[in-house]
Backbone as CSV, one residue per row, in Angstrom:
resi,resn,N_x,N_y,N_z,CA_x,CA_y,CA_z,C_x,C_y,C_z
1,UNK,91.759,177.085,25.508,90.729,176.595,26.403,89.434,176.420,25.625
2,UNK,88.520,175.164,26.176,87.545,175.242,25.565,86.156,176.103,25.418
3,UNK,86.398,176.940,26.633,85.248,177.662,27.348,85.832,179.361,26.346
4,UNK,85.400,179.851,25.287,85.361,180.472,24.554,86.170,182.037,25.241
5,UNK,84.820,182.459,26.391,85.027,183.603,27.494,86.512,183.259,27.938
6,UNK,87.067,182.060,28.265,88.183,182.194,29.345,89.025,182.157,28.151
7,UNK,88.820,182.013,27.401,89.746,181.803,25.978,90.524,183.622,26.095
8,UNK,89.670,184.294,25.380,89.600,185.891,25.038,90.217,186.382,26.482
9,UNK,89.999,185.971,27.602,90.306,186.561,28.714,91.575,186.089,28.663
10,UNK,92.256,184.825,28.683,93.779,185.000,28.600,94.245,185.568,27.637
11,UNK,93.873,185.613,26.498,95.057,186.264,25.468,94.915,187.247,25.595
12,UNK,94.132,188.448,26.374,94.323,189.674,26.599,95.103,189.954,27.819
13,UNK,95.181,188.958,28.680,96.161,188.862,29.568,96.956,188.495,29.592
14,UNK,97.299,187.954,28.874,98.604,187.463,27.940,99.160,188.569,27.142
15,UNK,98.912,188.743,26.723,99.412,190.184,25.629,99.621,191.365,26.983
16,UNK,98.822,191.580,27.931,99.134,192.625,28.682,100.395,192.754,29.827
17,UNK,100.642,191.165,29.525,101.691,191.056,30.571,103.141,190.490,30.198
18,UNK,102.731,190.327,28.605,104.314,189.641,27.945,105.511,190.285,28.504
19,UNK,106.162,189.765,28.804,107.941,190.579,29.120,108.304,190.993,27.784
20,UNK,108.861,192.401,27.806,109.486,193.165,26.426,110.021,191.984,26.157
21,UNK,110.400,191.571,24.840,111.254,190.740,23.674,110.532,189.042,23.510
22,UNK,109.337,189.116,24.632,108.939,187.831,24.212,107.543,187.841,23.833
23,UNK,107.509,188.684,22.865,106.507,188.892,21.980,106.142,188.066,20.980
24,UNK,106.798,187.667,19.858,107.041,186.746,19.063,107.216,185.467,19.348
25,UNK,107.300,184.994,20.548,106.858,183.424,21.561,105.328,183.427,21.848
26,UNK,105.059,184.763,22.160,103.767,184.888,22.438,102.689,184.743,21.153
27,UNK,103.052,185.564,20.684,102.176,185.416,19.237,102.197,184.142,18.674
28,UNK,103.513,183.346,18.699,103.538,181.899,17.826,102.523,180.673,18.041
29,UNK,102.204,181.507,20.064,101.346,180.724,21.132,100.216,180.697,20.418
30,UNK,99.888,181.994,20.470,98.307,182.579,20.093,98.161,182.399,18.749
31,UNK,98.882,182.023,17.778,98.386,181.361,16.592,98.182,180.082,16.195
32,UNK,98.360,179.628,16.770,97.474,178.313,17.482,96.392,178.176,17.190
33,UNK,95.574,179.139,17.420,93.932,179.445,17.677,93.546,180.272,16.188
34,UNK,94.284,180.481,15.593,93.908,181.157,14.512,92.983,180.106,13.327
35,UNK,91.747,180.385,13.616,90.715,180.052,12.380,89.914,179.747,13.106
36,UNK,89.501,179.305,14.790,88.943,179.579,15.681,88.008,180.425,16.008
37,UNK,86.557,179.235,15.686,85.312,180.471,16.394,84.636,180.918,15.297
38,UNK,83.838,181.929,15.455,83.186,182.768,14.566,83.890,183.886,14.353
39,UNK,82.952,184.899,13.567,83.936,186.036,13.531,84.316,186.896,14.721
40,UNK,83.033,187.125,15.969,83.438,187.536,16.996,84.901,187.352,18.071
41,UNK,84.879,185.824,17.955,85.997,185.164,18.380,87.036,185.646,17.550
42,UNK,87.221,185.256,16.403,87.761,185.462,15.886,88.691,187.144,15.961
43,UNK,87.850,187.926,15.541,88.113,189.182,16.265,89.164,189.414,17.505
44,UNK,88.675,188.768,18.589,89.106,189.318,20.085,90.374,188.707,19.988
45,UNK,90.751,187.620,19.075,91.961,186.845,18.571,92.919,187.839,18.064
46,UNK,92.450,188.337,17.265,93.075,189.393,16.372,93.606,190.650,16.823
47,UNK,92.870,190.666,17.846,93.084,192.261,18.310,93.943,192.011,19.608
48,UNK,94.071,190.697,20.210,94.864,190.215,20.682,96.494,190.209,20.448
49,UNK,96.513,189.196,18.897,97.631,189.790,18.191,98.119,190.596,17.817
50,UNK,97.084,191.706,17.374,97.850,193.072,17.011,98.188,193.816,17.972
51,UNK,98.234,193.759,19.255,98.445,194.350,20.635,99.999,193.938,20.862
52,UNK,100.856,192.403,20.088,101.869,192.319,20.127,102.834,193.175,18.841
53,UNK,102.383,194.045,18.737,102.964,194.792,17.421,103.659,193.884,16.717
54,UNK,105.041,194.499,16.299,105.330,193.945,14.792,105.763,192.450,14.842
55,UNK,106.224,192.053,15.850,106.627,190.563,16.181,105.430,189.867,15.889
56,UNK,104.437,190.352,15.595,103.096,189.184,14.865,103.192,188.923,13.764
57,UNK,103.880,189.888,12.780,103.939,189.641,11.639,104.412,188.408,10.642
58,UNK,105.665,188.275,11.326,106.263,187.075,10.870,105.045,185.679,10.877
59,UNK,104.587,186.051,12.135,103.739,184.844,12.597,102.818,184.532,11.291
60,UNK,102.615,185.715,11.423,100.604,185.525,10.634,101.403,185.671,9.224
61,UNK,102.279,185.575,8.437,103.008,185.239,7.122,103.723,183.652,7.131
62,UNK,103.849,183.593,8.099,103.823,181.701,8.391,102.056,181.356,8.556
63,UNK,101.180,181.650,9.339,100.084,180.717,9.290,99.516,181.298,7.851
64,UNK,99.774,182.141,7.276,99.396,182.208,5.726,99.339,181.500,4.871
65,UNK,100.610,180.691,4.957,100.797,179.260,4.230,100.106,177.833,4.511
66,UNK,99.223,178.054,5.967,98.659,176.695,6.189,97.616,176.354,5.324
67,UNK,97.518,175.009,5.401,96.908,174.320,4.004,95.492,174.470,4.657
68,UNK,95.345,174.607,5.850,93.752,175.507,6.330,92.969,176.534,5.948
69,UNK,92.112,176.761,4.865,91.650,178.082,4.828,91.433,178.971,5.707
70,UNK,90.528,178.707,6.782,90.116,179.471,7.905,91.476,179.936,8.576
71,UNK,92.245,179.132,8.696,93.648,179.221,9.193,94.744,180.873,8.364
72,UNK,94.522,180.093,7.129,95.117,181.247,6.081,94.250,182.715,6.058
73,UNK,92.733,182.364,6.172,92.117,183.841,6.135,92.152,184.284,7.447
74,UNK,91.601,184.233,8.755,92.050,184.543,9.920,93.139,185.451,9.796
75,UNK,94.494,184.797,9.317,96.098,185.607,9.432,95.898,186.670,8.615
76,UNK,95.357,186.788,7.475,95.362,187.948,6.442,94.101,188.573,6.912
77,UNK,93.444,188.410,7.707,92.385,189.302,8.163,93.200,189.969,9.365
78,UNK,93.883,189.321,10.151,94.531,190.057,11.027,95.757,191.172,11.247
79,UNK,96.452,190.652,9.442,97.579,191.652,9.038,96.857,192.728,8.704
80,UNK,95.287,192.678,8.078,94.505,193.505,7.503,94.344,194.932,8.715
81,UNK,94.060,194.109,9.430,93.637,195.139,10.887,94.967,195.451,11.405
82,UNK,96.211,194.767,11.536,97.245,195.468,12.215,97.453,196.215,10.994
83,UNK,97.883,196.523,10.071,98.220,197.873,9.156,97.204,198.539,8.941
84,UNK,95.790,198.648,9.270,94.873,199.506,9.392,93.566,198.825,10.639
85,UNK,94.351,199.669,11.489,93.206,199.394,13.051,91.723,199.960,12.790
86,UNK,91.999,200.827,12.189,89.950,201.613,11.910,89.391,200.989,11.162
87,UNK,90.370,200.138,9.542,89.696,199.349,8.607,88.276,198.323,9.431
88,UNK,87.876,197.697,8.285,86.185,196.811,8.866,87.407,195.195,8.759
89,UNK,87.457,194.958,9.960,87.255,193.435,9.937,86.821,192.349,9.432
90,UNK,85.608,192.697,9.001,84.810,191.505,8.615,84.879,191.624,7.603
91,UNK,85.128,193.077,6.464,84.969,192.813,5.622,86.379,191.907,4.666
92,UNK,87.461,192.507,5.685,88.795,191.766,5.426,88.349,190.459,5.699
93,UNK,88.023,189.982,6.665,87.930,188.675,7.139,87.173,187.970,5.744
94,UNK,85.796,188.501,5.571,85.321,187.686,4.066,85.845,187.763,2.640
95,UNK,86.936,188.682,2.862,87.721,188.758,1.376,88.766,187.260,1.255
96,UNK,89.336,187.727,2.604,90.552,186.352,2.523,89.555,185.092,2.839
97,UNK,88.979,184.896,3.137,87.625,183.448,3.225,87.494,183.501,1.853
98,UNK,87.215,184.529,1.294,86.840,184.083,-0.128,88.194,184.005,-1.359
99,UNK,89.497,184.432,-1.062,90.836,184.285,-1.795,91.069,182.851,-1.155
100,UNK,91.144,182.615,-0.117,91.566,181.039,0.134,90.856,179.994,-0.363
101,UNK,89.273,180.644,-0.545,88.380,179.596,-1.097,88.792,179.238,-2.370
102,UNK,89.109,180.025,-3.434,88.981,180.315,-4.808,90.501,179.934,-5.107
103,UNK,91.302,181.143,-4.715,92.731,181.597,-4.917,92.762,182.714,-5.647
104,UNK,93.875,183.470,-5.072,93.814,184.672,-5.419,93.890,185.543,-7.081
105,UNK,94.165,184.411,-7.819,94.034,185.002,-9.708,92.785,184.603,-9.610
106,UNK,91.494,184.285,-9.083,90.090,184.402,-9.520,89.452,185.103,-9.291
């Protein structure tokens, strides 16, 4: 959706109401939106996905490969936070912004 608020409000309602095993339909949905927004947005995206546990994973190792940076850092900012929920976000988020920018041997 274009309206940012109603954006964040479904995918948390979305994630809260998936039927067990269609997790990984769900997530494929919600990566869609991945590189979307600022970092705030970005965020409520993320924490969205990581609410579908491990069935995101696959996902965000497929949008890894998109020829999108924002696209590619988004996903590795978000694997960042699902294998460590307390880690800083942002600071993951500007590492992979800056490996997609460059590539990662620089």
């Amino acid at each position: 959706d274009q309206d940012d608020e109603v954006a964040r409000s479904a995918w948390r309602a979305a994630v809260a109401l998936v039927p067990a095993g269609d997790e990984g339909a769900l997530a494929a949905d919600l990566a869609t939106e991945l590189g979307r927004g600022e970092l705030q947005m970005q965020l409520s995206l993320s924490r969205a996905l990581t609410g579908l546990g491990e069935a995101v994973l696959p996902v965000l190792d497929a949008a890894g490969t998109s020829p999108n940076p924002r696209v590619r850092a988004h996903a590795d900012a978000t694997k960042q936070l699902w294998h460590d929920p307390d880690g800083g976000f942002a600071l993951s988020h500007e590492l992979a912004k800056r490996v997609a920018a460059i590539g990662p041997d620089a």
